[in-house]
C-alpha positions as CSV (number, residue, x, y, z in Angstrom):
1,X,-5.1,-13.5,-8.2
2,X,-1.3,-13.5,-7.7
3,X,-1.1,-10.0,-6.9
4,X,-3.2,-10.1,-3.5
5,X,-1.4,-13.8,-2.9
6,X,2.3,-11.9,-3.2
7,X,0.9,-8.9,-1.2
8,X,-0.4,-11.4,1.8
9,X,3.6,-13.1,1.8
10,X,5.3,-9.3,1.6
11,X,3.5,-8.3,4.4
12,X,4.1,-11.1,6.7
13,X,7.5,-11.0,6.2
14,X,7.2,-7.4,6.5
15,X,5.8,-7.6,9.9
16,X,8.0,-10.7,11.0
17,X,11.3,-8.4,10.1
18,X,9.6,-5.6,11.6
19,X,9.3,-7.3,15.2
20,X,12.7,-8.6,15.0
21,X,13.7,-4.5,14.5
22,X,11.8,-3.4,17.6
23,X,11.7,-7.0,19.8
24,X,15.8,-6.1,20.8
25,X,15.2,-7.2,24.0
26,X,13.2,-10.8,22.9
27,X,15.9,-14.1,22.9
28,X,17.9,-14.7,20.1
29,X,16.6,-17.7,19.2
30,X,13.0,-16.3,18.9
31,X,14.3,-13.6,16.9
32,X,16.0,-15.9,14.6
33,X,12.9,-17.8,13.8
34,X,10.8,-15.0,13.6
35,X,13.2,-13.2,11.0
36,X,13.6,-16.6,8.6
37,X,9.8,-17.2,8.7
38,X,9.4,-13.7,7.0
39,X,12.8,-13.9,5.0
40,X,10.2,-17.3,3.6
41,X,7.6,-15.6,3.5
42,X,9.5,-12.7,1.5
43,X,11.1,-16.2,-0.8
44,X,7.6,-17.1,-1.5
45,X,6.7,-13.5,-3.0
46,X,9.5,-13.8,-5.3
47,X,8.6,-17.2,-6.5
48,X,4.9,-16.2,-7.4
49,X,6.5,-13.0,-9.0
50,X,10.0,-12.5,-9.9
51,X,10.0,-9.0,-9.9
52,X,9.1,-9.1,-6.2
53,X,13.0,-9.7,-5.8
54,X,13.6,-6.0,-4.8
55,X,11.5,-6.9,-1.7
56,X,14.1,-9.5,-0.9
57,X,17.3,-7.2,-2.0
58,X,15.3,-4.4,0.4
59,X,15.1,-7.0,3.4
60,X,18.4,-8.2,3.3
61,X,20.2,-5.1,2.9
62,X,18.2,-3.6,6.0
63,X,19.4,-6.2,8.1
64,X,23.0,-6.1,7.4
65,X,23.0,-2.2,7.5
66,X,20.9,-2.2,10.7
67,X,22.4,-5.2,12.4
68,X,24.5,-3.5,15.1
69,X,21.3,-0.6,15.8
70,X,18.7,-3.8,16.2
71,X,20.9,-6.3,18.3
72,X,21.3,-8.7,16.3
73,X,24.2,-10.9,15.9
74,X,26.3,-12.0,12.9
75,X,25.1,-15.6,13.1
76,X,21.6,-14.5,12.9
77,X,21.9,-12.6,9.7
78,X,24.2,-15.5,8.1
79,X,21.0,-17.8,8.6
80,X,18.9,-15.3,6.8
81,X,21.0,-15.1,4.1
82,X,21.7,-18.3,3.7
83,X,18.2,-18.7,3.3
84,X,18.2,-16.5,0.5
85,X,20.6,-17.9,-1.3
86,X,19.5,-21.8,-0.8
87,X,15.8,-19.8,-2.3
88,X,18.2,-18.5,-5.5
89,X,19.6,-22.0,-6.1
90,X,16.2,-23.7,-6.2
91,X,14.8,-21.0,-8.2
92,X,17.2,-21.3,-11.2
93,X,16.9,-24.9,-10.7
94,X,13.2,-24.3,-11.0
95,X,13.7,-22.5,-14.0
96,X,16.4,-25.2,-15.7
97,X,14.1,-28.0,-15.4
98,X,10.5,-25.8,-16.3
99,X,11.3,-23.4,-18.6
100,X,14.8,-25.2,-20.1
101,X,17.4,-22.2,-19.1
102,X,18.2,-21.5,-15.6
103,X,17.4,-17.6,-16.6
104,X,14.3,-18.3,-18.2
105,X,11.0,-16.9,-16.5
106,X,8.5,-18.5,-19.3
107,X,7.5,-15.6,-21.1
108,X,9.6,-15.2,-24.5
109,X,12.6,-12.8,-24.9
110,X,11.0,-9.3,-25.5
111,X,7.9,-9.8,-24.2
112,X,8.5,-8.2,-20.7
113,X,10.7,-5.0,-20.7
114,X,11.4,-2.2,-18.6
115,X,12.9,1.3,-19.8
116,X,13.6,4.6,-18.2
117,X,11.8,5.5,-21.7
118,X,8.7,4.7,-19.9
119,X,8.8,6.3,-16.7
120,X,7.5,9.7,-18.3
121,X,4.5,8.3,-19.7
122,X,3.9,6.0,-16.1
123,X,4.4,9.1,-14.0
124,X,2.0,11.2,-16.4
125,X,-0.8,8.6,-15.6
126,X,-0.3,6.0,-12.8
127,X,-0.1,8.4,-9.6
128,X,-3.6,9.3,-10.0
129,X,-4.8,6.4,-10.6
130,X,-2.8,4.8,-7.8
131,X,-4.6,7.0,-5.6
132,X,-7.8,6.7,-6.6
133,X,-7.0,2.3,-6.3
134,X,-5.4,2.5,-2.9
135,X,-6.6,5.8,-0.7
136,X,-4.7,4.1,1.9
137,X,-1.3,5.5,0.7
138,X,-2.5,9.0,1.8
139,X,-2.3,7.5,5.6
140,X,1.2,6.0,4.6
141,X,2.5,9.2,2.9
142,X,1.4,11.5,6.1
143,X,2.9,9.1,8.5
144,X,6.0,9.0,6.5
145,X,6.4,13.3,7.1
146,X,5.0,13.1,10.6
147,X,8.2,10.6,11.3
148,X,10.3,12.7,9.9
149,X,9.4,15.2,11.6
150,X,9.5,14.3,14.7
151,X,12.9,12.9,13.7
152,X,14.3,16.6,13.0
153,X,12.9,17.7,16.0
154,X,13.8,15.0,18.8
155,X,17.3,15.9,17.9
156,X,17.3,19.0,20.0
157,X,15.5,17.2,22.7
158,X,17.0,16.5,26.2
159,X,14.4,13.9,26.4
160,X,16.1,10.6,25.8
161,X,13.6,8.1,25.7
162,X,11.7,10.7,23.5
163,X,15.1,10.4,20.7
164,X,15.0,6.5,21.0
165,X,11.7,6.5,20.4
166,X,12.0,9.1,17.0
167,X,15.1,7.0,16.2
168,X,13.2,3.6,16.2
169,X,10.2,4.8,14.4
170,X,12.2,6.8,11.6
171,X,14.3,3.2,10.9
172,X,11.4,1.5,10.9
173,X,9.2,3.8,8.6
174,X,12.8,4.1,6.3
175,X,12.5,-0.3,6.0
176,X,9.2,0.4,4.7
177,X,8.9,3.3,2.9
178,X,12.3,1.6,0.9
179,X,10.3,-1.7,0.3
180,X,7.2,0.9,-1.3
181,X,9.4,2.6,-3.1
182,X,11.6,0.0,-4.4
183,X,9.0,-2.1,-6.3
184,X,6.7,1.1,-7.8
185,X,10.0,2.6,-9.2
186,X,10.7,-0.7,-11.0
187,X,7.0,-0.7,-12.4
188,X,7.5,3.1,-12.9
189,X,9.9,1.8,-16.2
190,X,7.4,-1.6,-17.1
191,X,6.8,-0.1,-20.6
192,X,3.5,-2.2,-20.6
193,X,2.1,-0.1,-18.2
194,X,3.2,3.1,-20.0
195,X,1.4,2.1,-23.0
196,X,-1.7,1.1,-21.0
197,X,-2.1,3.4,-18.3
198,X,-3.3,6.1,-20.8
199,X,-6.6,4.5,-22.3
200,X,-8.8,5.1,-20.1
201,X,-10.3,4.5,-17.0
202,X,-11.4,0.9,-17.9
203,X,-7.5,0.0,-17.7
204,X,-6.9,0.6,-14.4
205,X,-7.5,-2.8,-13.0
206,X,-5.1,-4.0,-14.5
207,X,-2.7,-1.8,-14.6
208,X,-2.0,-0.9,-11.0
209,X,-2.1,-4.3,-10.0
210,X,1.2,-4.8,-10.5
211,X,1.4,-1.9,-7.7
212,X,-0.5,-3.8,-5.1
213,X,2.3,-6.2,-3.6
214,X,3.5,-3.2,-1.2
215,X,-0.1,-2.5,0.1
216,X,0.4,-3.9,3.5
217,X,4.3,-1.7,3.7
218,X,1.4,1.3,2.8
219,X,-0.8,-0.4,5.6
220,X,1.8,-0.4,8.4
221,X,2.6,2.7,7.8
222,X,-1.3,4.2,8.2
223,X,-1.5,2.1,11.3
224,X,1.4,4.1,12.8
225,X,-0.4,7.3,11.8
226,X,-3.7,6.2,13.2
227,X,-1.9,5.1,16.3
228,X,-0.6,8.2,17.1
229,X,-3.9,10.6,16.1
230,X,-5.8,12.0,18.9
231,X,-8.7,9.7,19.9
232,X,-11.4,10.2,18.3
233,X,-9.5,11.1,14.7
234,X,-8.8,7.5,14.1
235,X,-12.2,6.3,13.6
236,X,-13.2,9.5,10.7
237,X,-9.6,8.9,9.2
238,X,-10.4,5.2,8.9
239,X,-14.0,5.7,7.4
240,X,-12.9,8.3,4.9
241,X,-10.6,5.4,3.7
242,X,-13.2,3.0,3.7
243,X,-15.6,5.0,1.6
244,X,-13.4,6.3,-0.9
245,X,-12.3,2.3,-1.4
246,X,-15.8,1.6,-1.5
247,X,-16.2,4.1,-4.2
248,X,-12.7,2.8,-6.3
249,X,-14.1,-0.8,-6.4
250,X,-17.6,0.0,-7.1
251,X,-16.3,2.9,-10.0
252,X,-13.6,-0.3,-11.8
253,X,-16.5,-3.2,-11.1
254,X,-18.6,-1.0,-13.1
255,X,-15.9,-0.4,-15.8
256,X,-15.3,-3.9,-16.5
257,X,-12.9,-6.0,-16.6
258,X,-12.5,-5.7,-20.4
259,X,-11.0,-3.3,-23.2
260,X,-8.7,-3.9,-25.4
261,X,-6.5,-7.2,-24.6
262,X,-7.5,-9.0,-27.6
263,X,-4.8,-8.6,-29.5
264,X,-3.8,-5.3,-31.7
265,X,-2.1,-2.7,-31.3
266,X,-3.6,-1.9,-28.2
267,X,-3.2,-5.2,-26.5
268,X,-0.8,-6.7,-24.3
269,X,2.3,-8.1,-26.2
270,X,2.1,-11.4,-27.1
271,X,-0.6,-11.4,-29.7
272,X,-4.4,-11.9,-30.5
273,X,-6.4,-14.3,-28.4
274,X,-9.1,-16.8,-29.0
275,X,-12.7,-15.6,-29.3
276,X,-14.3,-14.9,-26.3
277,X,-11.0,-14.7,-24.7
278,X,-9.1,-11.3,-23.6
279,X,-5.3,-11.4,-23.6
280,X,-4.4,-10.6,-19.4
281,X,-1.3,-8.6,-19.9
282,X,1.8,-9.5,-18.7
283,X,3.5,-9.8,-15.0
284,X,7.0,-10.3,-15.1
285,X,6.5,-13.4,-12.7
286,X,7.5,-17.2,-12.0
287,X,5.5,-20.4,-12.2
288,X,3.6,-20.0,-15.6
289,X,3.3,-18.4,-18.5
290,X,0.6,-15.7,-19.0
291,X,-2.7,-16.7,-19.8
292,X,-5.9,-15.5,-21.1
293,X,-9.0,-15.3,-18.7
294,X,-12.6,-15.3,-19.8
295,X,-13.8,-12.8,-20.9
């Protein structure tokens, strides 16, 4: 599945970039290598699904606005970026040769759309079932106001080492939390998942999946939080999370994989599908065309 594939790349480069950001003191070199393996690993993401661009567009602009806080020099950055754009290039090349048009993605004009029409209906539905697919964003959201937090109050502090530390930790959580927020407020106006989201439990499978690519910017964030719990909260914290995604996976398993995506009003655009074939919906992503899984 694409979507745990894309996740696996994003978080990589999430925690390459993220090592560059605290590792100020680590040779340049090392830091340079470190940062283009993720800024690949980031490329690779995009490629598997276009819409996973904002996860490059986050990166990049991270490391030119934090350059100067993080140590890192001008030539560094250039590398990275030119990275990015020798990834663009072959893309659209990609695409010229594949799909015929250099802007082309392989799905046909109309078929994926996004719409601030839609974010009403998406924000009506998908938060609870967001959090019912991935507890873990619980841990990420508390460790996101414990940050800031102790951001707001380190600035009265006389401790320096205790305001570096705040400093550091709120820049890092802001890289994330901007990579987690970027993609679900794309998806937030995917009008697919407005007309989905609403039908019933059965749907949710498939329609938070397109959600999933920033679980491991959720997961870094949890492991901050569970790092810095007293000692013996870490281990109830973590098995609370594991049974309740015990309980997600075992309530969707049980659901099915099924209902309505053969076509209809009430399937994914692009049509009816075979017998015994279920229309998947739609992803917005490179490579290939949709297609329809067994039912």
């Amino acid at each position: 599945m694409p979507s745990f594939t894309d996740a696996s790349l994003i978080a990589t480069g999430a925690g390459c970039l993220l090592w560059v950001m605290i590792a100020s003191d680590a040779p340049q070199r090392r830091r340079l290598l470190v940062g283009l393996l993720g800024f690949l690993a980031i490329d690779g993401a995009v490629f598997i699904r276009y819409t996973n661009v904002v996860e490059l567009i986050v990166a990049a602009a991270v490391v030119v606005v934090a350059r100067r806080a993080v140590r890192l020099s001008w030539r560094t950055v250039a590398v990275w970026l030119g990275s990015i754009a020798l990834f663009a290039a072959g893309v659209l090349l990609f695409n010229q040769l594949v799909y015929g048009a250099a802007t082309a993605t392989g799905y046909s004009a109309g078929e994926i759309t996004f719409s601030t029409s839609a974010l009403l209906p998406n924000l009506e539905h998908m938060p609870s079932q967001l959090l019912r697919a991935m507890p873990m964003l619980l841990l990420g959201l508390a460790a996101v106001v414990w940050i800031a937090v102790r951001l707001l109050r380190s600035r009265g502090s006389s401790d320096l080492d205790a305001r570096s530390r705040a400093r550091r930790d709120a820049l890092v959580a802001a890289t994330l939390v901007a990579g987690w927020l970027a993609l679900w407020a794309l998806y937030a106006t995917y009008t697919w998942t407005a007309q989905m989201s609403g039908q019933g439990a059965s749907q949710t499978v498939h329609v938070i999946r397109f959600y999933v690519p920033v679980i491991g910017l959720i997961a870094l964030l949890g492991a901050w939080l569970l790092a810095h719990l007293p000692r013996r909260l870490p281990p109830v914290a973590l098995a609370v999370i594991v049974v309740l995604g015990v309980l997600s996976f075992q309530s969707m398993a049980g659901q099915g994989m099924g209902g309505g995506f053969g076509g209809g009003a009430g399937g994914a655009p692009g049509g009816g599908s075979a017998p015994g074939l279920q229309q998947a919906p739609p992803g917005g992503s490179g490579g290939s065309p949709p297609q329809a899984p067994p039912s």
